[in-house]
Structures are given as structure tokens and as C-alpha cells.
N, CA, C and O atoms as CSV, one atom per row, in Angstrom:
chain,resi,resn,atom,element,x,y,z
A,1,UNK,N,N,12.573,48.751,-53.041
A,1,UNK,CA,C,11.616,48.525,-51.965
A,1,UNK,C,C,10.703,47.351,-52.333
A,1,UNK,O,O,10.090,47.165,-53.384
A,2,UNK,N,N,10.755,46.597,-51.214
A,2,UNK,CA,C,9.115,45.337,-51.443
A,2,UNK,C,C,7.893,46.256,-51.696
A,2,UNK,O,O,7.612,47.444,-51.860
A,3,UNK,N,N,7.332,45.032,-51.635
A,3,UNK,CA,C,5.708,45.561,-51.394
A,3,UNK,C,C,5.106,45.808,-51.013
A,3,UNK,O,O,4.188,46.540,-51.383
A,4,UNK,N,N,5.449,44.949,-49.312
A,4,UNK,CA,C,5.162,45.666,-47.820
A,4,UNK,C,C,5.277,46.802,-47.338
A,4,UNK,O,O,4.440,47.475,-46.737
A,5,UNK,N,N,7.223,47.215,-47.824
A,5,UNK,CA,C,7.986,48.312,-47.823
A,5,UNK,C,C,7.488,49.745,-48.724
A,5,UNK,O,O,7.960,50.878,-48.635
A,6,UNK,N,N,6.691,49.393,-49.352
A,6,UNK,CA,C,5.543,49.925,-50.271
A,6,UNK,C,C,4.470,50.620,-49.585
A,6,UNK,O,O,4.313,51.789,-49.236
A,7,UNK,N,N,3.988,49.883,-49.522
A,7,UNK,CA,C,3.065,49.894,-48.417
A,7,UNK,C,C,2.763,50.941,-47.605
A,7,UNK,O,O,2.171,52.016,-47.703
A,8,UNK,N,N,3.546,50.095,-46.481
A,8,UNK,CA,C,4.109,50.881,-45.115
A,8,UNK,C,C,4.626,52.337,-45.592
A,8,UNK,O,O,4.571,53.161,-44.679
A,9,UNK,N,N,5.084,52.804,-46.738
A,9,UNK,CA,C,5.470,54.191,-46.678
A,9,UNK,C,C,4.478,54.898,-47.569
A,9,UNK,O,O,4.882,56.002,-47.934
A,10,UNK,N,N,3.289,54.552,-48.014
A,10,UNK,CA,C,2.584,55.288,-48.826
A,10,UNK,C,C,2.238,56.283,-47.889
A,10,UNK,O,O,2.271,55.991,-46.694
A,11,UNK,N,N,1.864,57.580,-48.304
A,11,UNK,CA,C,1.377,58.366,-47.972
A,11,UNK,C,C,-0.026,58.526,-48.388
A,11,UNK,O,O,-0.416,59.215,-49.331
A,12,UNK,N,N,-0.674,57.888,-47.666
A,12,UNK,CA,C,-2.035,57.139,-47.886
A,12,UNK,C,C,-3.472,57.704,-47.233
A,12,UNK,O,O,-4.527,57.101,-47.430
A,13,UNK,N,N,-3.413,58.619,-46.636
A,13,UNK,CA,C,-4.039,59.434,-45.633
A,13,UNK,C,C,-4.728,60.606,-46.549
A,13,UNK,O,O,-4.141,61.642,-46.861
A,14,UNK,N,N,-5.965,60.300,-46.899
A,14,UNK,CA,C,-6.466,61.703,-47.454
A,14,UNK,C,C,-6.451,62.839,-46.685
A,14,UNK,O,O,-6.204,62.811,-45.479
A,15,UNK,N,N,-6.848,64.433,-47.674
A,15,UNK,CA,C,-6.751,65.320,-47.142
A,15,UNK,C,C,-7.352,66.741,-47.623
A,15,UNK,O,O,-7.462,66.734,-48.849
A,16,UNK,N,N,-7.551,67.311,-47.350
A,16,UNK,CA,C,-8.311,68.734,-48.428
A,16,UNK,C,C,-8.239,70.130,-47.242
A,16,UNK,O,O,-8.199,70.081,-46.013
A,17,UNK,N,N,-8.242,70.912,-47.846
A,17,UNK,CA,C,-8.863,72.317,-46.999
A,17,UNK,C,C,-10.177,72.587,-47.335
A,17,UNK,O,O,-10.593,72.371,-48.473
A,18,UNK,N,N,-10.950,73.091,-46.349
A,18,UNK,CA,C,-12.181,73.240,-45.734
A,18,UNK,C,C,-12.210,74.705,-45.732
A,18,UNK,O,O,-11.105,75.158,-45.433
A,19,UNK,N,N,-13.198,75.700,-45.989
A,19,UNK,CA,C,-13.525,76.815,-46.087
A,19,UNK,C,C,-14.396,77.316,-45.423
A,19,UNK,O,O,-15.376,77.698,-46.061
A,20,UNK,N,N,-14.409,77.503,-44.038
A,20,UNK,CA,C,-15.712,77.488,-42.981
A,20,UNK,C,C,-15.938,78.764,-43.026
A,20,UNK,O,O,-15.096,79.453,-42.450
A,21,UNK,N,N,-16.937,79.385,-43.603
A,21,UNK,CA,C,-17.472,80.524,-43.935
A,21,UNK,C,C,-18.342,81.364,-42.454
A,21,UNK,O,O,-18.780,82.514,-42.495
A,22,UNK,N,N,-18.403,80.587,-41.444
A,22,UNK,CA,C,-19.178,81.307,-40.202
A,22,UNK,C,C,-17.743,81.501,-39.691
A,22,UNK,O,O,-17.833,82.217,-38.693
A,23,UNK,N,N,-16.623,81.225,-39.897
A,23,UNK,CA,C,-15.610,81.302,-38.640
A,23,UNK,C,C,-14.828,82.313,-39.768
A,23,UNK,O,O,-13.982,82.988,-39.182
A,24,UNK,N,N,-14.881,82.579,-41.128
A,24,UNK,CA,C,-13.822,82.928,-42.154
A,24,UNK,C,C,-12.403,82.475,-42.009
A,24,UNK,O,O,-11.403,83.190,-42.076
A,25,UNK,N,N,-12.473,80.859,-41.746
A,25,UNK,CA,C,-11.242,80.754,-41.898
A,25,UNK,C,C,-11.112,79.208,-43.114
A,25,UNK,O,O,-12.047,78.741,-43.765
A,26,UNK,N,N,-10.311,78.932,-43.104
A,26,UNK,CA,C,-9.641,77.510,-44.315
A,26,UNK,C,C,-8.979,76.526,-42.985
A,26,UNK,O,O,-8.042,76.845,-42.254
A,27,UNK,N,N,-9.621,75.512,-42.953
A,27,UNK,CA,C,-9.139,74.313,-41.893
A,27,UNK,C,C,-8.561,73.309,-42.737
A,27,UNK,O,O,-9.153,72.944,-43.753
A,28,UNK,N,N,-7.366,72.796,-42.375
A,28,UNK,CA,C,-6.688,71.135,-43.273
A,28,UNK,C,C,-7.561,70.098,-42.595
A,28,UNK,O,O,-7.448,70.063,-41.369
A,29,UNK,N,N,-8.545,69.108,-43.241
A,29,UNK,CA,C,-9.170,68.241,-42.667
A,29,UNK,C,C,-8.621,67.397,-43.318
A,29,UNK,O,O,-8.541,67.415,-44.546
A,30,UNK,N,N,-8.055,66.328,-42.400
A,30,UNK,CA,C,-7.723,64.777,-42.501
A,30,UNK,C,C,-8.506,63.743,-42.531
A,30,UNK,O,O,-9.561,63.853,-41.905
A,31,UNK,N,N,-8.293,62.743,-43.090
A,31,UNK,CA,C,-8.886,61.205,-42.974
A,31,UNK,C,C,-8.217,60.636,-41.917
A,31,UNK,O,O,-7.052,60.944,-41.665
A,32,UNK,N,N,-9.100,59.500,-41.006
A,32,UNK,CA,C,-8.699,59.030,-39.985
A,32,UNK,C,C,-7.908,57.920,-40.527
A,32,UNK,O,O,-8.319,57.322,-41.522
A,33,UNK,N,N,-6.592,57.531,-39.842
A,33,UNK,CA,C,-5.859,56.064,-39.895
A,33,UNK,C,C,-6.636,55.297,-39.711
A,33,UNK,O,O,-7.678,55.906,-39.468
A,34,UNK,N,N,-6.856,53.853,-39.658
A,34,UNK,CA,C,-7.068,52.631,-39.914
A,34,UNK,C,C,-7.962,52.799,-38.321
A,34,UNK,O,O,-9.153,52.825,-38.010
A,35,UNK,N,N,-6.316,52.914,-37.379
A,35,UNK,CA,C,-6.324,52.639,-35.632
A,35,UNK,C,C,-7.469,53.862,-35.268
A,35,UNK,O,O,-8.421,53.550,-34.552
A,36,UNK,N,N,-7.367,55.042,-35.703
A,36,UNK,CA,C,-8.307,56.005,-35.341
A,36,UNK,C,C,-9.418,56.063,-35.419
A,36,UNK,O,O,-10.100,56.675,-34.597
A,37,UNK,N,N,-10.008,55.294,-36.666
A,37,UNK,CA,C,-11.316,55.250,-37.106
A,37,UNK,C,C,-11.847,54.157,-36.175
A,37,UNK,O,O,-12.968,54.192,-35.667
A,38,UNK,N,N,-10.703,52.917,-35.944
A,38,UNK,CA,C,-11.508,51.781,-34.907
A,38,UNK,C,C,-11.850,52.467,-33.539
A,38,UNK,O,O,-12.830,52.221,-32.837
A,39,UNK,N,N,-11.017,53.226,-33.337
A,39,UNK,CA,C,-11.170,54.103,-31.835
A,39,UNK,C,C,-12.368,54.891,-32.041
A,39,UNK,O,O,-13.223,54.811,-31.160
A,40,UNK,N,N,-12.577,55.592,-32.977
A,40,UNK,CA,C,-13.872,56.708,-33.275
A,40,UNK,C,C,-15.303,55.823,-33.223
A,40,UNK,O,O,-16.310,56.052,-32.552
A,41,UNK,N,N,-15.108,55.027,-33.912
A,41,UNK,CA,C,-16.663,53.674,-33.790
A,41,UNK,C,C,-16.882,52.856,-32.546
A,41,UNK,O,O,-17.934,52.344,-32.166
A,42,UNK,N,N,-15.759,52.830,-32.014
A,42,UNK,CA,C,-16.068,51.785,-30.766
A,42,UNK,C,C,-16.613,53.239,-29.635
A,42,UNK,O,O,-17.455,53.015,-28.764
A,43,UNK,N,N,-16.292,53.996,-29.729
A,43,UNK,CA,C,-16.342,55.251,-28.550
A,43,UNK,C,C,-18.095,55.551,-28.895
A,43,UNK,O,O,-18.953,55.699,-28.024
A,44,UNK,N,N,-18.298,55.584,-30.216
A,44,UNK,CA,C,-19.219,56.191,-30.613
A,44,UNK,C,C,-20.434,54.842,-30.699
A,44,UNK,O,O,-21.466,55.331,-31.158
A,45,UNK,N,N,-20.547,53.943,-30.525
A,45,UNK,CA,C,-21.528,52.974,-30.549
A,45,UNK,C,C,-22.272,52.655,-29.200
A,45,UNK,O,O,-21.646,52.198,-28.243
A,46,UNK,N,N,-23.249,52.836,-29.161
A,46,UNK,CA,C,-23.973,52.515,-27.755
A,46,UNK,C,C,-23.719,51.294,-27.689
A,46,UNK,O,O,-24.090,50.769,-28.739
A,47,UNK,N,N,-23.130,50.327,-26.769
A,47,UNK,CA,C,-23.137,48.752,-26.842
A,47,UNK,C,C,-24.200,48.234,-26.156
A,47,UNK,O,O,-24.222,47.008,-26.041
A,48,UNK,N,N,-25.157,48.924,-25.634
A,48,UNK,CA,C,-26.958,48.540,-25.159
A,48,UNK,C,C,-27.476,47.950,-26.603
A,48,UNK,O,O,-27.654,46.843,-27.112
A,49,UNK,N,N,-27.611,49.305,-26.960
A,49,UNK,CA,C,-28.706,49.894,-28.430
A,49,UNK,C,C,-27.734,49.280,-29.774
A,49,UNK,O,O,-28.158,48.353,-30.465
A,50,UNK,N,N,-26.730,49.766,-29.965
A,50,UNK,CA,C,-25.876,49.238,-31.505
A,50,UNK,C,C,-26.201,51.176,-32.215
A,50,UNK,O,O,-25.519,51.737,-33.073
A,51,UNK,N,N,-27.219,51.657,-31.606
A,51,UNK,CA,C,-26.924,53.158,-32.151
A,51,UNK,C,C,-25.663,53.939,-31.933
A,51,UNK,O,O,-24.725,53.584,-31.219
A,52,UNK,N,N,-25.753,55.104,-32.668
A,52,UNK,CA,C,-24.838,55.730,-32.771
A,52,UNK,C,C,-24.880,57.191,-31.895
A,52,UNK,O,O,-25.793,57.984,-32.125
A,53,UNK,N,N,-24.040,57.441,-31.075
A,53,UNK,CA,C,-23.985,58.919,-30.648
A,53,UNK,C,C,-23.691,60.097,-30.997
A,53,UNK,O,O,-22.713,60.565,-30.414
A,54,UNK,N,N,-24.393,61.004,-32.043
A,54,UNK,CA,C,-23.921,61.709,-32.549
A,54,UNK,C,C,-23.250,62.980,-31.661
A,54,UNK,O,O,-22.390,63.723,-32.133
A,55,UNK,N,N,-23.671,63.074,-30.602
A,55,UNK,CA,C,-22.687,64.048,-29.631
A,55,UNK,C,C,-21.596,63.792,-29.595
A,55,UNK,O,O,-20.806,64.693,-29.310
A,56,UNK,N,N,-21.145,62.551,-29.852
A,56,UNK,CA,C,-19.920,61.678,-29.613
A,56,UNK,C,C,-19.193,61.698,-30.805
A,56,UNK,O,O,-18.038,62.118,-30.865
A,57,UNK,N,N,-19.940,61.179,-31.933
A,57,UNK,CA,C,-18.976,61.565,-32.989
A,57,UNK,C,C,-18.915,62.983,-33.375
A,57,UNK,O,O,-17.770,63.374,-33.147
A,58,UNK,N,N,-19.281,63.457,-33.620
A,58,UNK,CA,C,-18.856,64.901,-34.551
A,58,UNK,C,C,-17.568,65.780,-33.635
A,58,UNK,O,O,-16.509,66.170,-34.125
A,59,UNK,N,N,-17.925,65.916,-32.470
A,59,UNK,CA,C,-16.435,66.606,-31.704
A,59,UNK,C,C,-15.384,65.651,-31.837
A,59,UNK,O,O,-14.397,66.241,-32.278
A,60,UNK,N,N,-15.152,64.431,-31.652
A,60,UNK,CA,C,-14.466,63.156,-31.757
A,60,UNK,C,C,-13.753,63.972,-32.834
A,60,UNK,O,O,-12.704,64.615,-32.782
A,61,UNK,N,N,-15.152,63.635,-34.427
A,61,UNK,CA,C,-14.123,63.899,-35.936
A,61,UNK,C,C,-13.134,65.189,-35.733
A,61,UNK,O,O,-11.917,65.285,-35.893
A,62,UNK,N,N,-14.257,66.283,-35.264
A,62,UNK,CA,C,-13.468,67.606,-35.501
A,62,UNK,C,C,-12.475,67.735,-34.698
A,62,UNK,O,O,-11.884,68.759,-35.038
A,63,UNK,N,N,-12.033,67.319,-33.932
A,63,UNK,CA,C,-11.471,66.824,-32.440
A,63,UNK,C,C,-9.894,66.370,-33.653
A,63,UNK,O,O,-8.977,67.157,-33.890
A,64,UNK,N,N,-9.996,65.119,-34.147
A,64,UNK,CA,C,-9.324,64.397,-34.721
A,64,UNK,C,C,-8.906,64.694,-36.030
A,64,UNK,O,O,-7.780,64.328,-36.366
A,65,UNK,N,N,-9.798,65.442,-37.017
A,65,UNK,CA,C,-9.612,65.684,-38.471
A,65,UNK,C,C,-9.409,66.636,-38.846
A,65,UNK,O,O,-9.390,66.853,-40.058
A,66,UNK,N,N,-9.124,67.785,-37.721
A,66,UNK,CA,C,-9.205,69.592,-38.500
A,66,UNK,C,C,-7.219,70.075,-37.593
A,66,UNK,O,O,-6.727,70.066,-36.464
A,67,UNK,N,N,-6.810,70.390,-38.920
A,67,UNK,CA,C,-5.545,70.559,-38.356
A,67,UNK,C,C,-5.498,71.988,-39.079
A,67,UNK,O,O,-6.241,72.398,-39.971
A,68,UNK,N,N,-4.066,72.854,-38.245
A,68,UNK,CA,C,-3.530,74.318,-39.242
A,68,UNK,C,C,-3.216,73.980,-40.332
A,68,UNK,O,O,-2.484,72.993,-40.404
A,69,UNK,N,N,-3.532,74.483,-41.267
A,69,UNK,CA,C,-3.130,74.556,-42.692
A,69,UNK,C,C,-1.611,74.803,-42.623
A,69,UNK,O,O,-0.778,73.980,-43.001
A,70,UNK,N,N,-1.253,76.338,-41.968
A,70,UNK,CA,C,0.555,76.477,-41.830
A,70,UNK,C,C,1.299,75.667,-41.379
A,70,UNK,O,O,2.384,75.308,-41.835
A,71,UNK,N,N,0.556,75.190,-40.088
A,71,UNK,CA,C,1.534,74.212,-39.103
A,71,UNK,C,C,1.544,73.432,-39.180
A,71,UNK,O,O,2.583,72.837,-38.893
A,72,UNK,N,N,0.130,72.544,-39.743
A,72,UNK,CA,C,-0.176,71.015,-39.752
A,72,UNK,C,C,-0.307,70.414,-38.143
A,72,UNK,O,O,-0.375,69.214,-37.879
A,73,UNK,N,N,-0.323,71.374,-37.266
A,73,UNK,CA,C,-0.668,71.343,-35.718
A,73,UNK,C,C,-2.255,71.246,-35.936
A,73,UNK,O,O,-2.885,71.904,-36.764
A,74,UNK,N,N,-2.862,70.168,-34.912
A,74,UNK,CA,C,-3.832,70.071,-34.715
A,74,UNK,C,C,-4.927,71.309,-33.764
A,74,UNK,O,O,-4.646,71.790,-32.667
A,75,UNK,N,N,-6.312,71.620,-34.670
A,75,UNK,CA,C,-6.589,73.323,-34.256
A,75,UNK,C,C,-7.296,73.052,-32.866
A,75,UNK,O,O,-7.326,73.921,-31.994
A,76,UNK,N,N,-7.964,71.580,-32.675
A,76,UNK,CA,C,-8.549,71.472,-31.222
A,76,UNK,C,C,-7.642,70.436,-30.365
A,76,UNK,O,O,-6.589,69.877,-30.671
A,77,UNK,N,N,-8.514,70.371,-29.044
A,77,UNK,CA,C,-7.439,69.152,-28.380
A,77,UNK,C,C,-9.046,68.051,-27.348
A,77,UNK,O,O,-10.227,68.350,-27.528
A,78,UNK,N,N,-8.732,67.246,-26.685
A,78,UNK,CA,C,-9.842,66.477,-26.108
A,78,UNK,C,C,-10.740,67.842,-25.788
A,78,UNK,O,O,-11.874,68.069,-26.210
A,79,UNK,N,N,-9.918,68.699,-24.917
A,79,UNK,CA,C,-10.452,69.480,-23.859
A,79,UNK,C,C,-11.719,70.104,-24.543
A,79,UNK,O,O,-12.855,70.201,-24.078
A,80,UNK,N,N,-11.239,70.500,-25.760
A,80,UNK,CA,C,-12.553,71.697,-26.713
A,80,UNK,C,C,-13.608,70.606,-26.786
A,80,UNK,O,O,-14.706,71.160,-26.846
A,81,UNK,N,N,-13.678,69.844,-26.797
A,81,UNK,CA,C,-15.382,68.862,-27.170
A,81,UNK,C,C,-16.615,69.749,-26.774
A,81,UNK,O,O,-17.453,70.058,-27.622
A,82,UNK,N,N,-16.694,70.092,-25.665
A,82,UNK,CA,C,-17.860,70.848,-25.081
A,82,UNK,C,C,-18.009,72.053,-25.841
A,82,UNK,O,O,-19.128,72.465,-26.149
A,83,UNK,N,N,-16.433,72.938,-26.323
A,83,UNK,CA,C,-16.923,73.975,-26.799
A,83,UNK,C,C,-16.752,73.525,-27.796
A,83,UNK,O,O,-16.340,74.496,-28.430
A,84,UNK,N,N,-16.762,72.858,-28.336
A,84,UNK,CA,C,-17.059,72.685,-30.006
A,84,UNK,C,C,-18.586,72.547,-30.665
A,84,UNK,O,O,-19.168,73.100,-31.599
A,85,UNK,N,N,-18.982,71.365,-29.540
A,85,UNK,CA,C,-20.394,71.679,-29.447
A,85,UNK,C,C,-21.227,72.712,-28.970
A,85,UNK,O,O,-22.369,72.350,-28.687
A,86,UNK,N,N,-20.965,73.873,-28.811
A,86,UNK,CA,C,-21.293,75.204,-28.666
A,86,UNK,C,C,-21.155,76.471,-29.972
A,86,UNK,O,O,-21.319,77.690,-30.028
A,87,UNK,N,N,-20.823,75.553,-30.769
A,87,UNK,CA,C,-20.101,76.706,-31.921
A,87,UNK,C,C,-21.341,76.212,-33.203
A,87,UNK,O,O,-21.640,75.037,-32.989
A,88,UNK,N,N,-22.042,76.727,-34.322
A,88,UNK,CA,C,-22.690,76.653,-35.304
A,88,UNK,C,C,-22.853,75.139,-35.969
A,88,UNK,O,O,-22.073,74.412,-36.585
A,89,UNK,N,N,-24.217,75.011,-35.557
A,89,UNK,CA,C,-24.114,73.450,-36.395
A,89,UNK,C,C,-23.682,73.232,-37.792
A,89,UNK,O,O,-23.143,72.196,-38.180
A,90,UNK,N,N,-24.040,74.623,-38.785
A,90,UNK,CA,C,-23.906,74.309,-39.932
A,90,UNK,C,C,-22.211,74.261,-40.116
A,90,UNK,O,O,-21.714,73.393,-40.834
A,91,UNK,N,N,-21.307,75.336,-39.359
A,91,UNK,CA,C,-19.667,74.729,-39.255
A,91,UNK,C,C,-19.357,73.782,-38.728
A,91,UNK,O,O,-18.172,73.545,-38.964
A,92,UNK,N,N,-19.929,72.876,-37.933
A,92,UNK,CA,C,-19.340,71.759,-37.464
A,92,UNK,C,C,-19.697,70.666,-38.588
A,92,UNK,O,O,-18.980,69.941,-39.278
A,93,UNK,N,N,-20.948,70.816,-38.509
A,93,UNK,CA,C,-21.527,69.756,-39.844
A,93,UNK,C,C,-20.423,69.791,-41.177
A,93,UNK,O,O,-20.211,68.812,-41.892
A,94,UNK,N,N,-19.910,70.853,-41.310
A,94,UNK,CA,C,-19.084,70.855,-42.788
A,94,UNK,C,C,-18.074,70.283,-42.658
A,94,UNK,O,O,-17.691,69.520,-43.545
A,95,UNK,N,N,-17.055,70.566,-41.045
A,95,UNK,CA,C,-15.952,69.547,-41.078
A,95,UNK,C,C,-16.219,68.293,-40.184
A,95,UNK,O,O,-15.153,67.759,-39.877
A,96,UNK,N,N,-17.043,67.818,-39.800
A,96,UNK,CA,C,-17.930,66.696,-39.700
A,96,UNK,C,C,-17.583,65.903,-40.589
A,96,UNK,O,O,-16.716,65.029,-40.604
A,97,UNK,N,N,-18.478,66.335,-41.516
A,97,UNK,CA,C,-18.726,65.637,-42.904
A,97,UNK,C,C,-17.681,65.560,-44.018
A,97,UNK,O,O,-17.615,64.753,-44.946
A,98,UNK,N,N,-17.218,66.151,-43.843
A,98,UNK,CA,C,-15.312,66.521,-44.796
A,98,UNK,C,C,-14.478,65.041,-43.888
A,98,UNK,O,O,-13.970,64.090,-44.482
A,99,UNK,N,N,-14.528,65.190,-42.490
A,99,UNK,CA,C,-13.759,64.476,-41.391
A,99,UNK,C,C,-14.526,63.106,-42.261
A,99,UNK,O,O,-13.880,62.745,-43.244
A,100,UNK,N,N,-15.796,62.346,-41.992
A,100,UNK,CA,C,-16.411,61.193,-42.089
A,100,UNK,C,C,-15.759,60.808,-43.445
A,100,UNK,O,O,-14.927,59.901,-43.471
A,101,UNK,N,N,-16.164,61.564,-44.724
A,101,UNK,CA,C,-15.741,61.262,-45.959
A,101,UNK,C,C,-14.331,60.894,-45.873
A,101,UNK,O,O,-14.014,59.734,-46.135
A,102,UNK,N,N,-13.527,61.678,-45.563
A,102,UNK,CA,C,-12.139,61.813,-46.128
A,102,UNK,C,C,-11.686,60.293,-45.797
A,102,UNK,O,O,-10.961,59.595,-46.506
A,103,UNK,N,N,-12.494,59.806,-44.103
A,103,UNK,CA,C,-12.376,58.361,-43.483
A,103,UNK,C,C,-12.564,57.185,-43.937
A,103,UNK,O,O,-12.272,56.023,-43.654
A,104,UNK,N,N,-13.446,58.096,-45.155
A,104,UNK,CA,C,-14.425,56.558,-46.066
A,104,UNK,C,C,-15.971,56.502,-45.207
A,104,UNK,O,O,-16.791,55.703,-45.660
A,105,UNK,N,N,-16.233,57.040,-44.415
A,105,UNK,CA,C,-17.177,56.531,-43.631
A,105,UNK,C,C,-18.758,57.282,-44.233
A,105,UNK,O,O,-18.528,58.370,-44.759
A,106,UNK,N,N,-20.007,56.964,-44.241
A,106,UNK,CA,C,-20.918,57.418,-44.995
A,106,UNK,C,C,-22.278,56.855,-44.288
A,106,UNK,O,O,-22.277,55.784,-43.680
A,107,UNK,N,N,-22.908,57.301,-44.362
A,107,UNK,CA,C,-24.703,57.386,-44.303
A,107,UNK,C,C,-25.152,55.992,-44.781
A,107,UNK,O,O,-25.620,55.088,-44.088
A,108,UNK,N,N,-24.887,56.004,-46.264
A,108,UNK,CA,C,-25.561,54.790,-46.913
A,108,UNK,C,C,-25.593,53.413,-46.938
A,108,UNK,O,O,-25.682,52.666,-47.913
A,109,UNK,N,N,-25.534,53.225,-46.092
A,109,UNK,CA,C,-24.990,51.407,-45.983
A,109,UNK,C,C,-24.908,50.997,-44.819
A,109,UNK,O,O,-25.040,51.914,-44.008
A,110,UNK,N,N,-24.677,49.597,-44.191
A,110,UNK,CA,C,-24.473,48.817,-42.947
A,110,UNK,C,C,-23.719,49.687,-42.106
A,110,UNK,O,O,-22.823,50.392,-42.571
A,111,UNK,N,N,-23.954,49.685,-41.177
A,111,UNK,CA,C,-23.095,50.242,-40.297
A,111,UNK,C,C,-22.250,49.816,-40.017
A,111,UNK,O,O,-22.374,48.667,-40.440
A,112,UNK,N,N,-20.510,49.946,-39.122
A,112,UNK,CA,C,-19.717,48.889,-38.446
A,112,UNK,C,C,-20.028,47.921,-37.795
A,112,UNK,O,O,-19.147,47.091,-37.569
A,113,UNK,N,N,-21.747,47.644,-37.138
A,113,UNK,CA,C,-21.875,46.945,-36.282
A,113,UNK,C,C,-23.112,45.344,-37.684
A,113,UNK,O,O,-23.778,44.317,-37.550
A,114,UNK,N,N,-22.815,45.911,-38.346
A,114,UNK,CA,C,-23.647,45.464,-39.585
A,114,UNK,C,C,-25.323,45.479,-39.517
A,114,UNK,O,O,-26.071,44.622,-39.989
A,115,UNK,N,N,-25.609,46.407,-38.966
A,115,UNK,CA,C,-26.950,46.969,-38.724
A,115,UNK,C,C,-27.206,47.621,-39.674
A,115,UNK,O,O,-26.306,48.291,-40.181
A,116,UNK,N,N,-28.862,47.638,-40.359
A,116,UNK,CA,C,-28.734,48.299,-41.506
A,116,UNK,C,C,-30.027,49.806,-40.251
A,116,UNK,O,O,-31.147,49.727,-39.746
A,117,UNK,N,N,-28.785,51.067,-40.316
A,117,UNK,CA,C,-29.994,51.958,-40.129
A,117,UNK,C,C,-29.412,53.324,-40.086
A,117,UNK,O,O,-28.238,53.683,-39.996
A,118,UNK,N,N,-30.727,54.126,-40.189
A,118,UNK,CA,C,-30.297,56.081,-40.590
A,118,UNK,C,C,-29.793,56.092,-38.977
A,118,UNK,O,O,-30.092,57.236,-39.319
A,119,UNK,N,N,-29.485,56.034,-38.028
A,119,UNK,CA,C,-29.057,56.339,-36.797
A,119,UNK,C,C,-28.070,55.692,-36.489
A,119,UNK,O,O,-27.742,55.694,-35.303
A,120,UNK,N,N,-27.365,55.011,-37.365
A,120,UNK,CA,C,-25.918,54.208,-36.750
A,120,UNK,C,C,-24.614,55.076,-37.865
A,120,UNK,O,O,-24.898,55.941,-38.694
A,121,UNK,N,N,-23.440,54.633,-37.626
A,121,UNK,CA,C,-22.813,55.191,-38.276
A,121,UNK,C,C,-21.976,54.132,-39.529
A,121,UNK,O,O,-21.639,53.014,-39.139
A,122,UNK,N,N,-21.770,54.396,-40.517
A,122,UNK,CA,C,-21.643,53.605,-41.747
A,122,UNK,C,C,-20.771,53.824,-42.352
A,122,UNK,O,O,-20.297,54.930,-42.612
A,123,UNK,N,N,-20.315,52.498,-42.769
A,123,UNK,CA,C,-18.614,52.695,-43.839
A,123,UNK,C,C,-19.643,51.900,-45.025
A,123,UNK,O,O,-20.365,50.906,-45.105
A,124,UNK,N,N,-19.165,53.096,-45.894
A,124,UNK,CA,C,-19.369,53.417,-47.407
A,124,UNK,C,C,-18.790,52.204,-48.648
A,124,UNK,O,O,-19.170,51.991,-49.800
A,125,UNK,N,N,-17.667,51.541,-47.761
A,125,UNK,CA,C,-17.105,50.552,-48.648
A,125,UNK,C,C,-18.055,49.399,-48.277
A,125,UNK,O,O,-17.851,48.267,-48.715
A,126,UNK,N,N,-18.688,49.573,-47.785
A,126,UNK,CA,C,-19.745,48.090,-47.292
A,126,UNK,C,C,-20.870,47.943,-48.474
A,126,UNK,O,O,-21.709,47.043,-48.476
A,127,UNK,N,N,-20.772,48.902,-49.423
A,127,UNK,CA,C,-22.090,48.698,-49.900
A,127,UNK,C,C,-22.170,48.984,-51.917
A,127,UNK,O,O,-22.700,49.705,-52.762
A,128,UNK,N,N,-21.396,48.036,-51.794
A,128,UNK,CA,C,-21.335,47.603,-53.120
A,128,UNK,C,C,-22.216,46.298,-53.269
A,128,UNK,O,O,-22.309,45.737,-54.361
């Protein structure tokens, strides 16, 4: 195989199980692809303000990053957003935050839009 060919077949996609203790169950949370994460920031950026919507992201992640452990079938679909945001902040926050990490994405640093602030949303590799 090249290097491209390399590449192209890594299995490159982080991943972990999640232990959501209000629901008693173990969720497979994924890292977003490359294409997913551009889709998750552009959805999630006010293009007025350059802020970030957090209503918008967190069902988005959990939406996108929480799959069956057995099946590897994804556990929500668009439709749940509303009820997702109806369910325990401190369980959403955990695969939230499992979802953001696994993406690379983080708190501390420039945001995608290269704004430096606590209300936008931030990739972690920016801030070396």
C-alpha cells in the first residue's frame, strides 16, 4: 500500500464507552469525521454574532456521537433533538463532552471562527 492508500484506510476515528449513570446504561461515543465536524460548526455558529449555540450543539453531538455498543447502530436520529434536550443536563453534558473531545474540539482556545471567547466553540489543536 502507498501512503495515501495508508491513509485513506486508517481507522482513524476515535472512540470509548460512556457510562451514563442517570439512564444506567454504557453508550459507544464517537469522534466526528473531518466532513461532520465542518457540518457541526457551521450549523452551530451564529453568522450575526460569531457565537456559539449551545442548544444547537449538544443534541447535534449526541445526535451524531452516541451509538449501540452491540449494534454500532446509532441510539438517536434528527427527530430526538427536542427530546434530548428534555432529558438531565448532567447526562447530556457527559456525552456532550466525551462527543466534543473524542472530535478534538475544546473550551480553551480560538474558536473555528478565530475568535478568542468562553461562548464560541473551540478546536483544541489551535492552541499550541
Amino acid at each position: 500500500m502507498n501512503l495515501r492508500e495508508t491513509i485513506l484506510a486508517a481507522d482513524d476515528i476515535p472512540q470509548r464507552e460512556v457510562f451514563v449513570p442517570n439512564w444506567d446504561v454504557t453508550i459507544l461515543v464517537k469522534g466526528l469525521s473531518a466532513g461532520e465536524r465542518i457540518e457541526l460548526t457551521q450549523a452551530a455558529v451564529d453568522q450575526a454574532t460569531g457565537n456559539v449555540n449551545l442548544s444547537t450543539v449538544y443534541p447535534d453531538i449526541v445526535v451524531s456521537c452516541c451509538f449501540d455498543p452491540e449494534t454500532g447502530l446509532p441510539v438517536f436520529t434528527e427527530a430526538d433533538k427536542s427530546d434530548i434536550m428534555k432529558k438531565s443536563s448532567k447526562a447530556i453534558e457527559l456525552l456532550a463532552s466525551a462527543g466534543l473531545e473524542l472530535s478534538g474540539i475544546g473550551e480553551d482556545s480560538a474558536d473555528v471562527s478565530g475568535k478568542d471567547s468562553s461562548s464560541t466553540l473551540s478546536d483544541d489543536s489551535s492552541s499550541s
